[in-house]
C-alpha positions, 0 to 999 in steps of 0.5 A, a space after each residue: 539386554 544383548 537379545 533385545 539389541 541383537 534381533 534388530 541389529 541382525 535383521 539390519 545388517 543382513 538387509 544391508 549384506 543383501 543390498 551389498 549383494 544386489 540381492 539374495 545370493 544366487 546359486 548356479 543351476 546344478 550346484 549341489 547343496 548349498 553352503 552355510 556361508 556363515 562364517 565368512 558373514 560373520 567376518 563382514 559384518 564386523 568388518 562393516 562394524 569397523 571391528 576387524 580389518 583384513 590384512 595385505 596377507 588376507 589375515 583377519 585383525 582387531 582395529 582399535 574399535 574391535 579391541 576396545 570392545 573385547 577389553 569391555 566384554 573381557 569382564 563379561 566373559 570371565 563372568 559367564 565362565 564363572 556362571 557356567 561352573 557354579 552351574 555345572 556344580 549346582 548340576 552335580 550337587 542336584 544328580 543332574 536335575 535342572 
């Protein structure tokens, strides 16, 4: 389900940071190698999402939409922990076998 939702959220917000931007991002001529800027993207776009706001201090907080969803995904994460261990113990009970 989240694969479904996420390729077109994706595509929509990185259209929308490059209308923000006024296009691609443009690199001085000489610059050197070009940095990954993935997390400070990230940091927009759940800005954008109203998940995260930026404190006076230049700190990054949850609004209370952003902490309503971590309260939703909490169970979803306790369960992928638990899914990723029966995992590694079904790994050791099979000698590594996938």
């Amino acid at each position: 389900m989240f694969s479904e939702l996420a390729g077109p959220w994706e595509a929509a917000r990185q259209s929308a940071l490059r209308a923000a931007r006024g296009g691609e991002r443009k690199r001085a001529e000489g610059a050197g190698r070009k940095p990954k800027l993935v997390f400070f993207d990230r940091l927009t776009e759940l800005q954008d999402a109203r998940l995260v706001h930026q404190l006076p201090d230049n700190r990054y907080t949850l609004t209370p939409l952003g902490e309503q969803a971590y309260q939703a995904l909490r169970p979803l994460a306790r369960w992928a922990d638990h899914w990723a261990a029966a995992m590694d113990r079904q790994s050791a009970d099979d000698g590594g076998r996938p």
